[in-house]
Chimera marker file (.cmm) of the C-alpha trace (Angstrom):
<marker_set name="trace">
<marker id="1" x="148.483" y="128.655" z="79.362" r="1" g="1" b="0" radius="0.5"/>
<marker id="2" x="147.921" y="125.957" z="81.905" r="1" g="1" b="0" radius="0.5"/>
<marker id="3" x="144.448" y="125.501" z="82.536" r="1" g="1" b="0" radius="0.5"/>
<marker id="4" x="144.223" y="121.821" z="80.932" r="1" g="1" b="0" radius="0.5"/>
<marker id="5" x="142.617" y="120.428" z="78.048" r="1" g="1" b="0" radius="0.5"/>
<marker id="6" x="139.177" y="121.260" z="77.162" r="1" g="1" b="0" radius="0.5"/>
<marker id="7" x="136.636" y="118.858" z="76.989" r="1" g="1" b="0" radius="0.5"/>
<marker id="8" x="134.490" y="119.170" z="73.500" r="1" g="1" b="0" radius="0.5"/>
<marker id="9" x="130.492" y="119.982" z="73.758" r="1" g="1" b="0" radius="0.5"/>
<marker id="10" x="129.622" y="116.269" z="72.203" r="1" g="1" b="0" radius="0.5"/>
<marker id="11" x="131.893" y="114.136" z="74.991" r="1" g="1" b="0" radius="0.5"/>
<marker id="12" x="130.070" y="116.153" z="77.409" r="1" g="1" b="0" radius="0.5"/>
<marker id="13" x="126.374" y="114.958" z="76.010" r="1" g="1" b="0" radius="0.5"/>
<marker id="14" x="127.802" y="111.711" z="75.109" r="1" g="1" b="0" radius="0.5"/>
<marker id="15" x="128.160" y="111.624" z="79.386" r="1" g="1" b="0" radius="0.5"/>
<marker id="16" x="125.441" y="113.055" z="80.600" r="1" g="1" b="0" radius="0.5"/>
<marker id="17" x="123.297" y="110.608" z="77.958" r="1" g="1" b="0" radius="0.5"/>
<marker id="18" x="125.313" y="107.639" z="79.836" r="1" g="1" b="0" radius="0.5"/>
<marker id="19" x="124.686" y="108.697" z="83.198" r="1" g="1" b="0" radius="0.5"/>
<marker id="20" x="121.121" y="109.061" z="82.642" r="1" g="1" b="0" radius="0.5"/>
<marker id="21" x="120.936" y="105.685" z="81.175" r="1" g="1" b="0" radius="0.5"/>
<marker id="22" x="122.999" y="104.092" z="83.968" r="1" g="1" b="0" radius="0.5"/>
<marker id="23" x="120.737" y="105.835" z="86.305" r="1" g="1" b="0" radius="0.5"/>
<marker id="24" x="117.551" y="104.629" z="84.480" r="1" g="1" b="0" radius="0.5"/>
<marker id="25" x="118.894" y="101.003" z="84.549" r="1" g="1" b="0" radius="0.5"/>
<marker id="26" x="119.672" y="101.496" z="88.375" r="1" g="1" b="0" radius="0.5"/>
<marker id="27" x="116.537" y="102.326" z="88.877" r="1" g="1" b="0" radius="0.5"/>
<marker id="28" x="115.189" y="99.338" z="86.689" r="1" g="1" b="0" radius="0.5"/>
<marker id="29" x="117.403" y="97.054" z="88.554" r="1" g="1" b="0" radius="0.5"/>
<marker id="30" x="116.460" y="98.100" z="91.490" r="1" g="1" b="0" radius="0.5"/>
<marker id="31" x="112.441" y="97.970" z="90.908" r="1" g="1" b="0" radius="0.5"/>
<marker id="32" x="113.283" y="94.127" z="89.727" r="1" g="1" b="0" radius="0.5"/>
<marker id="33" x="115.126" y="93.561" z="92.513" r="1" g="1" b="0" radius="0.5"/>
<marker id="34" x="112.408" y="94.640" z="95.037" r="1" g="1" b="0" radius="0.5"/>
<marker id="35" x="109.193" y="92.874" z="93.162" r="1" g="1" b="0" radius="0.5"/>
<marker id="36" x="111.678" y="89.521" z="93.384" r="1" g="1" b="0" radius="0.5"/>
<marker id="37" x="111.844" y="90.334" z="97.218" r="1" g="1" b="0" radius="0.5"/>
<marker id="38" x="108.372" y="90.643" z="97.861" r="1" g="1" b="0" radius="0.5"/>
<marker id="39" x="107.612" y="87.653" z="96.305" r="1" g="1" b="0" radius="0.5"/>
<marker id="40" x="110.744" y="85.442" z="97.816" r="1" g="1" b="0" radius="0.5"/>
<marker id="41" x="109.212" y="86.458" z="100.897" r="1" g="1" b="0" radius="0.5"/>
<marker id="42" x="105.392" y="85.872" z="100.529" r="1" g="1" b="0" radius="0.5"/>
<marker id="43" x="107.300" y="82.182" z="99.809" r="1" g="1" b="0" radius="0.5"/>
<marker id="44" x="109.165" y="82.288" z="102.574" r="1" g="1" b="0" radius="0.5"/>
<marker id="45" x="106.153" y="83.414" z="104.470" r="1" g="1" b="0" radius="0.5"/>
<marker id="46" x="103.787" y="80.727" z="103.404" r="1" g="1" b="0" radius="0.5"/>
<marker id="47" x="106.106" y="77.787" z="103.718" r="1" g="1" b="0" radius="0.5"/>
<marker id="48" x="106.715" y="79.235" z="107.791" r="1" g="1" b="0" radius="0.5"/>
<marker id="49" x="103.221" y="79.114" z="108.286" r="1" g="1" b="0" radius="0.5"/>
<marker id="50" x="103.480" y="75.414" z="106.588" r="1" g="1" b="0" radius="0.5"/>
<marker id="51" x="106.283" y="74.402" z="109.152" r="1" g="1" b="0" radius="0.5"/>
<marker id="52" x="104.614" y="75.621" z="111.687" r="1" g="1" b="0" radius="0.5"/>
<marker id="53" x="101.147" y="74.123" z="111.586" r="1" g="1" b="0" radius="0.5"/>
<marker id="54" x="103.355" y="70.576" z="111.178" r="1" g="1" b="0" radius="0.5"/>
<marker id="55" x="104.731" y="71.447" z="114.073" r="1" g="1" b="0" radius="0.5"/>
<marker id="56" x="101.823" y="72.247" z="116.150" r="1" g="1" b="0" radius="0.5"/>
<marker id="57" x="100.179" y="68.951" z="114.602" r="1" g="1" b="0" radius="0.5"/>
<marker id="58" x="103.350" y="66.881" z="115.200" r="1" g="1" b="0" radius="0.5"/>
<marker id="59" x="102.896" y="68.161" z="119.056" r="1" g="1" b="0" radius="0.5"/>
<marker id="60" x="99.328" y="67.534" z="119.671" r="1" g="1" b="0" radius="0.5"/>
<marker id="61" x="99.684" y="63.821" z="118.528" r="1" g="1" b="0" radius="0.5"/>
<marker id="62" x="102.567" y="63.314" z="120.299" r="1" g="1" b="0" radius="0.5"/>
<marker id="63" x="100.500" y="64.396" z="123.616" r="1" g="1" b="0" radius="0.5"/>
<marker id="64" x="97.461" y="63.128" z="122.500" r="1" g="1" b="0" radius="0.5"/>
<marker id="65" x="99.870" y="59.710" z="122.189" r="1" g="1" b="0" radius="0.5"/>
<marker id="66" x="101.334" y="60.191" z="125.482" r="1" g="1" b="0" radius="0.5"/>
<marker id="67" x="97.967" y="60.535" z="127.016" r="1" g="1" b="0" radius="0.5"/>
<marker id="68" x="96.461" y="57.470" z="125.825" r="1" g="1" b="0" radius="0.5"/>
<marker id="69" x="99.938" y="55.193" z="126.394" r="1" g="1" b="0" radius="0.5"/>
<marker id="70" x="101.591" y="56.469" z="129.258" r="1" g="1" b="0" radius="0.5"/>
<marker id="71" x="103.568" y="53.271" z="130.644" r="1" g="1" b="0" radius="0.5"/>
<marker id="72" x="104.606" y="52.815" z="126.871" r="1" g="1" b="0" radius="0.5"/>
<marker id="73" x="105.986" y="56.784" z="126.977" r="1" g="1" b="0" radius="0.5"/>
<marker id="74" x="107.719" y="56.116" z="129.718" r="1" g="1" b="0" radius="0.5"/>
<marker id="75" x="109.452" y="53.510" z="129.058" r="1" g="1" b="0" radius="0.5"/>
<marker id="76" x="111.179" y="54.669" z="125.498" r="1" g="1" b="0" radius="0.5"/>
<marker id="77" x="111.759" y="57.780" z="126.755" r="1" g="1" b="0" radius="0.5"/>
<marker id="78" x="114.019" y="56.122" z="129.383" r="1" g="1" b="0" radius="0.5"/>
<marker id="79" x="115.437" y="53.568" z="126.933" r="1" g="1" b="0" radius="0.5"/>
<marker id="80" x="116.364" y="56.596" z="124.484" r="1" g="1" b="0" radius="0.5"/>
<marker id="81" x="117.618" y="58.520" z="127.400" r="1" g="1" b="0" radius="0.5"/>
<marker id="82" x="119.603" y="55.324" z="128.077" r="1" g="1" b="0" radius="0.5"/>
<marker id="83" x="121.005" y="55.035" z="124.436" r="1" g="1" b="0" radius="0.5"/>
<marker id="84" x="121.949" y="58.605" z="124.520" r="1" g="1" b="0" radius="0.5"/>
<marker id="85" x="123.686" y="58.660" z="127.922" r="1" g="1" b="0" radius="0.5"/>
<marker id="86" x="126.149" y="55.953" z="126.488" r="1" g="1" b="0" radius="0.5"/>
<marker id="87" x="126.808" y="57.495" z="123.318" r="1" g="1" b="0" radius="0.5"/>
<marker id="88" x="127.898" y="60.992" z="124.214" r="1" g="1" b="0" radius="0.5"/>
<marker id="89" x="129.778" y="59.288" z="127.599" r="1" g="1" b="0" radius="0.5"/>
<marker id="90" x="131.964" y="57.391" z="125.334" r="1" g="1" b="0" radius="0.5"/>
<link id1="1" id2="2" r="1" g="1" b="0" radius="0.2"/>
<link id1="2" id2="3" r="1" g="1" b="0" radius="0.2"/>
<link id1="3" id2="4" r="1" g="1" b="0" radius="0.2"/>
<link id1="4" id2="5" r="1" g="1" b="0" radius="0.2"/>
<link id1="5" id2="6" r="1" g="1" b="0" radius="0.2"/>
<link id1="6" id2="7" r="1" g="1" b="0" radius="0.2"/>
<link id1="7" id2="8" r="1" g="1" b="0" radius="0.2"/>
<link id1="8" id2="9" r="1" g="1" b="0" radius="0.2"/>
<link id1="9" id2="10" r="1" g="1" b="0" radius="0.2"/>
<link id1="10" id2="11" r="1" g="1" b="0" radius="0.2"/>
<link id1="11" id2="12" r="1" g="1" b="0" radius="0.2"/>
<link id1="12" id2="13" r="1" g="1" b="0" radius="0.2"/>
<link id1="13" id2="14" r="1" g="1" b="0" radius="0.2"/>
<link id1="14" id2="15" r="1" g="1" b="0" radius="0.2"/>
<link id1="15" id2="16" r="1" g="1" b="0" radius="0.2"/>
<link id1="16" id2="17" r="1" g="1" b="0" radius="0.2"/>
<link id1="17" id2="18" r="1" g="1" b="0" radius="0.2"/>
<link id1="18" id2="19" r="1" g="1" b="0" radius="0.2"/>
<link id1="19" id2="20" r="1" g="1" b="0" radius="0.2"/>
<link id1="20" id2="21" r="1" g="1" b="0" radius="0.2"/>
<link id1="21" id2="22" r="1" g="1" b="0" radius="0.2"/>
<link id1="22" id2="23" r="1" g="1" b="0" radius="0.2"/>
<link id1="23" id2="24" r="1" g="1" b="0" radius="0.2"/>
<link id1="24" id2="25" r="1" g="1" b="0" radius="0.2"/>
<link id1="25" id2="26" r="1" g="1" b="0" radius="0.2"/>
<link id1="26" id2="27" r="1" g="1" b="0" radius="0.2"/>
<link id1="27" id2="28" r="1" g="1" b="0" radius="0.2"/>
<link id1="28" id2="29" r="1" g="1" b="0" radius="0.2"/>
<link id1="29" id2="30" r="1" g="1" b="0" radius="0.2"/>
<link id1="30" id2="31" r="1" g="1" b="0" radius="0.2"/>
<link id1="31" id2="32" r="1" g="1" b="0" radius="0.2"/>
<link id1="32" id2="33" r="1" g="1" b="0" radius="0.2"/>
<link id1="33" id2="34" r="1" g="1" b="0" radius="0.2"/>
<link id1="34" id2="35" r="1" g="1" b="0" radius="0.2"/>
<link id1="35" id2="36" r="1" g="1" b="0" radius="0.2"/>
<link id1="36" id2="37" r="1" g="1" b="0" radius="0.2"/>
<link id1="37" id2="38" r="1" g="1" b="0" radius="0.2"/>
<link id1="38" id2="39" r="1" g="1" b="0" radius="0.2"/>
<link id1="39" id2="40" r="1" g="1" b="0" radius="0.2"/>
<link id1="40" id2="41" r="1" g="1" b="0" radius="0.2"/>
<link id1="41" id2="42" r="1" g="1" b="0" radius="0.2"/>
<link id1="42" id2="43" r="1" g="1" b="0" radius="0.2"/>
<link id1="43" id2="44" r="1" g="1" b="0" radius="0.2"/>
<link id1="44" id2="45" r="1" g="1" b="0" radius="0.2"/>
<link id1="45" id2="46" r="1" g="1" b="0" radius="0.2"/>
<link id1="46" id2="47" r="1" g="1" b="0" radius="0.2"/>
<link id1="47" id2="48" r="1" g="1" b="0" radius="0.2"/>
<link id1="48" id2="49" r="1" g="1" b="0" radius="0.2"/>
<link id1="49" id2="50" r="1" g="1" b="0" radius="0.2"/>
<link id1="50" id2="51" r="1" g="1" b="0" radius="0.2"/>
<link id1="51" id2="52" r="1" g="1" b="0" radius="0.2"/>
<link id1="52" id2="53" r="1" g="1" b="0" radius="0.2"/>
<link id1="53" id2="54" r="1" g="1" b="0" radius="0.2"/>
<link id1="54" id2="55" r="1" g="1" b="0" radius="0.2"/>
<link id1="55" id2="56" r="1" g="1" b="0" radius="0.2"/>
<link id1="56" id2="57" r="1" g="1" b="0" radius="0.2"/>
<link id1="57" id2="58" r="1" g="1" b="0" radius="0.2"/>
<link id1="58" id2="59" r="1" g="1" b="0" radius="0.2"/>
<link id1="59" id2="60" r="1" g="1" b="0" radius="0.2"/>
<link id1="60" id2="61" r="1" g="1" b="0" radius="0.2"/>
<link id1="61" id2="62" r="1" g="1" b="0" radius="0.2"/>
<link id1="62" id2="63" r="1" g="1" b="0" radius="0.2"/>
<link id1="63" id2="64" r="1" g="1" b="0" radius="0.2"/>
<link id1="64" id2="65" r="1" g="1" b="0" radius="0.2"/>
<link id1="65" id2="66" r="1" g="1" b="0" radius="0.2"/>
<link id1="66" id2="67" r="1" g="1" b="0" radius="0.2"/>
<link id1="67" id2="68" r="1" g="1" b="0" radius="0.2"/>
<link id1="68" id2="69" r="1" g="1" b="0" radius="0.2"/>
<link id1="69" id2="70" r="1" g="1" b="0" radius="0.2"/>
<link id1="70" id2="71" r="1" g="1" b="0" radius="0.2"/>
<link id1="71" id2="72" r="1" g="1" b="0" radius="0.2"/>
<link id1="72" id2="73" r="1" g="1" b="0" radius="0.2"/>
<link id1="73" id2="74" r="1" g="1" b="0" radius="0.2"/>
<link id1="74" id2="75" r="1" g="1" b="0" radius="0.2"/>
<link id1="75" id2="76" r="1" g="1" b="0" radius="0.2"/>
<link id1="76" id2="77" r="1" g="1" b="0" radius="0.2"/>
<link id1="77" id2="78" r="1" g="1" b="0" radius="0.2"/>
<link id1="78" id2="79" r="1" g="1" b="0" radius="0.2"/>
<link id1="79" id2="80" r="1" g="1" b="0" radius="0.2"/>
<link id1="80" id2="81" r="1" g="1" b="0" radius="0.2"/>
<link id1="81" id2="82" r="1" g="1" b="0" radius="0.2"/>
<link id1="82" id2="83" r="1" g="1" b="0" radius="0.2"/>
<link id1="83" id2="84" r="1" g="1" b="0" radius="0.2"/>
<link id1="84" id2="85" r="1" g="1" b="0" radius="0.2"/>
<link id1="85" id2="86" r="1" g="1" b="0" radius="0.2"/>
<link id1="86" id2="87" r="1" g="1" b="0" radius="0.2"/>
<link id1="87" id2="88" r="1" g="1" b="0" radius="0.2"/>
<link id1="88" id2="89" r="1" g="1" b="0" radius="0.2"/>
<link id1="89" id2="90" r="1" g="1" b="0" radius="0.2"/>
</marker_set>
């Protein structure tokens, strides 16, 4: 007498189709999503290796510049030092 309504044999196919095809498309989604990843980061990889070599270039001239002009060195790094001690005293 109390035990509920019963569920008919096609709603339960008509569900169990559905949650294989939302598990399919998970696992679609999910495949997409990780062949994005890999390739976001072989980008991100290559542009860090980019930065980096700047960087490393950007600091060899700078000491290749500081070993052929030393007075000259000197000098604006005191005058920026200068500059920068009156801005951020203010």
């Amino acid at each position: 007498m109390g035990h509920g309504p019963t569920v008919p044999p096609q709603a339960k196919e008509k569900a169990e189709r559905g949650a294989t095809h939302a598990r399919k498309a998970a696992e679609n989604l999910r495949s997409a999503a990780g062949t994005m990843v890999d390739e976001y980061r072989g980008r991100a990889e290559g542009v860090l290796d980019d930065a980096l070599d700047r960087v490393r270039s950007f600091q060899d001239d700078s000491k290749q510049y500081v070993r052929d002009n030393p007075t000259k060195a000197v000098c604006t790094a005191l005058a920026v030092g200068f500059v920068l001690g009156l801005i951020f005293r203010r």
